[in-house]
Structure formats: structure tokens, C-alpha cells
C-alpha positions, 0 to 999 in steps of 0.5 A, spaced: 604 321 092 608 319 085 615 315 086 621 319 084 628 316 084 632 321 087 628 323 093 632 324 099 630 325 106 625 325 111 624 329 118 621 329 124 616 333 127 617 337 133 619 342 129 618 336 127 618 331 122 620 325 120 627 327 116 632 329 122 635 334 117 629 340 117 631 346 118 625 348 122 624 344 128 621 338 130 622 332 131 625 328 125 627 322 122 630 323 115 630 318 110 634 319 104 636 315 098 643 313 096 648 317 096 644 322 098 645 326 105 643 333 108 644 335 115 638 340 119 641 347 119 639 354 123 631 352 125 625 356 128 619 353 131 612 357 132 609 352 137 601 355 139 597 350 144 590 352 146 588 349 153 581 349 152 580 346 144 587 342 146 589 343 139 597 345 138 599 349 132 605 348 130 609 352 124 616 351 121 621 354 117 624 349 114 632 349 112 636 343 109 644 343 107 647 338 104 652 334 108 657 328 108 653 322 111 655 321 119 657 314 118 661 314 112 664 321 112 662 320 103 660 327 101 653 328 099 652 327 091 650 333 088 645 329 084 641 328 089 636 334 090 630 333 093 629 331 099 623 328 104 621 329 111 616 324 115 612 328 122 609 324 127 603 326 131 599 324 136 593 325 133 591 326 125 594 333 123 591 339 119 597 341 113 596 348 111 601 354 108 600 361 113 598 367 110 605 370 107 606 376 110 607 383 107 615 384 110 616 376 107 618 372 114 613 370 119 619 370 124 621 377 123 615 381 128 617 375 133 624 376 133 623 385 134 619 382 139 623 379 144 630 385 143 633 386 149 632 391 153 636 397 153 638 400 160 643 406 160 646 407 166 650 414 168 657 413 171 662 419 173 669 419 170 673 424 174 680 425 171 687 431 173 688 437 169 687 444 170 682 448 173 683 453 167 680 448 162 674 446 167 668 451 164 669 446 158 671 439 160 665 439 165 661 439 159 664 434 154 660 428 158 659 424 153 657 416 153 660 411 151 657 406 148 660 401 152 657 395 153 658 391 159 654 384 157 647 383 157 644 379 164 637 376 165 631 380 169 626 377 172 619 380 169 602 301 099 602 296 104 596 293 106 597 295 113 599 303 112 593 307 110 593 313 106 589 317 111 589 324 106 594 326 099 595 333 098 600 339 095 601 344 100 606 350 099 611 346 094 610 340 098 607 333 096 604 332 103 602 324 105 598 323 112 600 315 113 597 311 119 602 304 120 601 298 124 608 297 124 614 300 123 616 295 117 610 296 115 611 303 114 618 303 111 616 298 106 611 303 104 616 309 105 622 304 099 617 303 094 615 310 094 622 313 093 624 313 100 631 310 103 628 306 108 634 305 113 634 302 120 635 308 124 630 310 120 625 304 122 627 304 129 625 312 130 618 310 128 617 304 132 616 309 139 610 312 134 607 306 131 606 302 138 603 309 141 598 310 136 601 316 132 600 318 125 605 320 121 606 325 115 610 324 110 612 331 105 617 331 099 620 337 096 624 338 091 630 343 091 637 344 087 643 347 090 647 347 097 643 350 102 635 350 101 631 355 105 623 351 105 616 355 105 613 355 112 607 350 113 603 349 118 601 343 121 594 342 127 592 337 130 590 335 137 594 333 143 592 334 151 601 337 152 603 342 148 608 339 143 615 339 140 617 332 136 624 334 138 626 326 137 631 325 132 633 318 128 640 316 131 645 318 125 641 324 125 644 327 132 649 332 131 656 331 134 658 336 139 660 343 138 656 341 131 648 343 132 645 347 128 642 353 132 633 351 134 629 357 137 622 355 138 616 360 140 611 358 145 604 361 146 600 359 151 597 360 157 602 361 161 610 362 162 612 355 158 617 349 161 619 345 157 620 337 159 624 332 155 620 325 155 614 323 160 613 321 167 620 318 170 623 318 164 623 325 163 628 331 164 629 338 163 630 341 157 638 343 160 641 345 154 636 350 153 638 358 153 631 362 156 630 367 151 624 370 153 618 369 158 613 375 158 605 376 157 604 379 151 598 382 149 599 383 141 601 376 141 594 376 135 597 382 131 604 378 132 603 372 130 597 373 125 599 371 118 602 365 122 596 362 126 589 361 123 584 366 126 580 361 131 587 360 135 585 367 138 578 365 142 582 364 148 581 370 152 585 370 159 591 373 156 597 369 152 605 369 154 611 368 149 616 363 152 622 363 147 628 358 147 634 357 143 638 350 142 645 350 140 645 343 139 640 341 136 639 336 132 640 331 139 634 329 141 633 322 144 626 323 146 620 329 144 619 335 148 613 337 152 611 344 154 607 345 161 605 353 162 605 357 169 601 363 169 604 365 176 611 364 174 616 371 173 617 375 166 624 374 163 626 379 159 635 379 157 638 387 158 643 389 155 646 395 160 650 401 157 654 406 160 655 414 159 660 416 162 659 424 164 667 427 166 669 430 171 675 435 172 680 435 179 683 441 178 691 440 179 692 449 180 
């Protein structure tokens, strides 16, 4: 990867990459250079686990916003306009673009997919007047498009390796492999990232786990960037969402951006914040969506590679969406329940149909 003096950031995978500021999801860390900062903005996730290849898809749309830097409150400058994120997984991953779609948003069909349900519900108004206008009142019931809510029904150091180089998607995209977390920033400040503390302190849980991290730079100018999509495979036993975040990366409260992933699996998808006694439920996570759905192919076609079809005992989309994000201290894991009940949000509107009591 050619050394760039301005290049900013790196984020975590989870969404999730090594920068903490993607704008899709994961878990991230950022490292930016000096006087340079950006701040994740709205993100959505795609997360696919096959449970019988064990291997996870994980598709983000990335969105970036300058922002001033949590320590210092200094604005960011404006002559920093690249930006770079790092992506830890499990395994070694495969980095690809998704198809691009005719209608251009991956995310579109997705979002169609999970509207609400609309249910008209059919009330009578009785109102006093007289009986000589009855004839005609009686045939003025007309809805009045009320909405009463919605509710939920059921239903180049020696000890980090450079395991593969390419360009995908507008992205120079590095797989690294480190011994030790100083290994890895020493490698990350020579090659034009800002190696901070919070930075080295957010790989050492990966490095001492085996992990292997990606390493992406992307160049971009002005306030807001709207990334392509990538693609990112690998294997992995849980499905999994990098979700932890550098700690001068974690929003303050009231201030997330909002995260909405999408899950594919074989079952309604639970997600779990850490493993074993550590973990806890993913709480400041709204449930969207949780129903089987047999055109998940046909949904998600241009985002999934053709062989994440072979599973052949039905698919449910689970649909989360986090306001708060970035505020992950640990990764985010998903188990699926086949059993479990559909979820669907109802919107309910109410047609009046009016009614006359004669007064004469």
C-alpha cells in the first residue's frame, strides 16, 4: 500500500472495521493523522452466516463526516481528506464489490421489505343533527387517515505480515496478520496512519486472539463521504458483527449515529454483546423485523455472492437498529431460533364512518 501523508482514519469491522467512524457498521477503530478527524455517520449492515459452511458475509455501506476531535474539541481540518479503516476478523477474509444494482442501493429492496404493515380499522362517529340531512350524511363516512402509532405483532515490521494487497471498490485494501499490538501500529505510522494509544489498545483483544486485520484507505474530499459497498467473507463458528469501538471513538450520549444491520440466518437472529460470562443482550437495540422470508435470494442478490443460497431450509431476516451507535465496548454476536415468533411493526389507521342522531 503506497504511504500518503494525509490519510486519516481506520475503522472497525462489525459493520466493522478497524476505524470507529465507518458509515456502515461494524466494529472499528480509526486512526487518522493529525489534525484530522471524522466521526461515523447513519450506517447499514448486511450480515449472512451460513450455518452449514460456517462462513459469514458481511456488506456495509460506509458514511464518514468530518467532525471535531472528542479530546480536544479542535474542529477537524479541512486538508485532511482521506481516510482509512482497519477490520478485524476471526479468520482470513475475502474482500469483494457487490454487484451494483439497476435501482443503485443494495439496501433499497431491504428497506421495501420490512415497511410496516398497514391495518385499517373501521370506527363509527355518531354526531346530533337533523334527521332531514340523514339521507345524506349517512353516506359521507370517510376515513380519516389517522394514525394512532404503530405497535409490534408477533409473527513493514518484521512481525506483521502482509497476507494479500489489492484494490477493491475505490479502496486500497491491505490483510495484515500482527504478533503484537505495537507491532501492528508501528506498521500502521509508517505506512501513513496515525498509530494512537486508543488505537493500539483496541487491537490487543484481536492480536492475543489470533485475528487478522484489514486495513483499507480511501480518498475522499468534502464534509460528508458516502463510501461503495464491500463485501467482506470469512469464516467464523457465531455470526458476527465487529461492533467494538476505539474509546475516543464512542459516541456521547444522545449523540450516536443510527446502525441498522440485517440479519440472514436460519432462524430469528438474537444478538449478544461479548461471549460467555461477560456477555449481555444487545438492550439498546430496537427490533425491527423478524420474519421468514422466502425471496431473501431475489432480495438480496446483488449483495451476496450466488453460492450463500445453498442452504436449503428456509432463511429469516431479523432487522435491528441502533441509535446509539458507535458505543461498543465489546463485539456483537448473533445465535438464530427457528422456533421463535415473527415480529412485523403495524401501523393502524382509523376510518371513521359517520352517523346521524336525528334531533327532530
Amino acid at each position: 500500500m503506497p504511504k500518503h501523508p494525509l490519510w486519516s482514519l481506520i475503522f472497525c469491522f462489525v459493520v466493522i472495521p478497524i476505524r470507529c467512524t465507518p458509515a456502515v457498521s461494524d466494529a472499528c477503530c480509526s486512526a487518522f493523522a493529525s489534525g484530522a478527524f471524522f466521526q461515523i455517520a447513519d450506517q447499514h449492515v448486511l450480515i449472512y452466516w451460513d450455518p452449514e459452511t460456517k462462513i459469514e458475509h458481511f456488506v456495509r455501506k460506509a458514511g464518514f463526516r468530518k467532525s471535531t476531535d472528542l479530546a480536544t474539541g479542535e474542529s477537524a481540518s479541512a486538508d485532511h481528506e482521506n481516510f482509512g479503516f482497519l477490520v478485524p476478523s476471526p479468520t482470513k477474509p475475502t474482500i469483494e464489490a457487490p454487484d451494483k444494482p439497476p435501482y443503485g442501493d443494495l439496501f433499497f429492496p431491504l428497506q421495501l421489505k420490512i415497511s410496516p404493515r398497514v391495518e385499517t380499522v373501521r370506527r363509527t362517529r355518531w354526531e346530533i343533527g337533523s334527521g332531514l340531512l340523514a339521507p345524506f350524511l349517512l353516506l359521507s363516512g370517510r376515513d380519516a387517515g389517522i394514525s394512532v402509532g404503530s405497535k409490534t405483532s408477533s409473527a513493514a515490521v518484521d512481525s506483521v505480515q502482509v497476507l494479500e494487497s489489492k484494490t477493491v471498490a475505490g479502496y486500497d485494501v491491505v490483510v495484515l496478520k500482527a504478533s503484537d499490538a505495537s507491532a501492528l501500529t508501528d506498521w500502521l505510522q509508517e505506512n501513513g496512519y496515525d498509530a494512537r494509544p486508543a488505537l493500539r489498545e483496541w487491537a490487543e483483544p484481536y492480536i492475543a486472539k489470533d485475528w487478522i486485520i484489514t486495513a483499507f484507505k480511501y480518498s475522499t474530499a468534502g464534509d460528508v463521504t458516502v463510501a461503495e459497498s464491500i463485501r467482506i467473507s470469512f469464516k467464523t463458528d457465531r455470526a458476527l458483527f465487529p461492533f467494538r469501538v476505539p474509546v475516543d471513538q464512542i459516541a456521547k450520549e444522545g449523540n450516536g449515529a443510527l446502525l441498522r444491520t440485517y440479519v440472514i440466518g436460519p432462524g430469528r437472529a438474537q444478538g449478544t454483546l461479548g461471549e460467555g460470562d461477560d456477555s449481555n443482550p444487545w438492550n439498546q437495540a430496537k427490533l425491527r423485523y423478524a420474519m421468514p422470508v422466502e425471496d431473501i435470494g431475489a432480495i438480496a442478490k446483488e449483495a451476496l455472492p450466488e453460492e450463500a443460497w445453498r442452504w436449503k431450509h428456509g432463511f429469516w431476516l431479523t432487522v435491528f437498529d441502533d441509535p446509539t451507535w458507535p458505543s461498543g465496548t465489546q463485539d456483537l454476536w448473533f445465535d438464530f431460533d427457528w422456533r421463535a415468533e415473527s415480529f412485523q411493526e403495524v401501523i393502524h389507521r382509523v376510518a371513521y364512518d359517520r352517523r346521524m342522531i336525528p334531533v327532530d
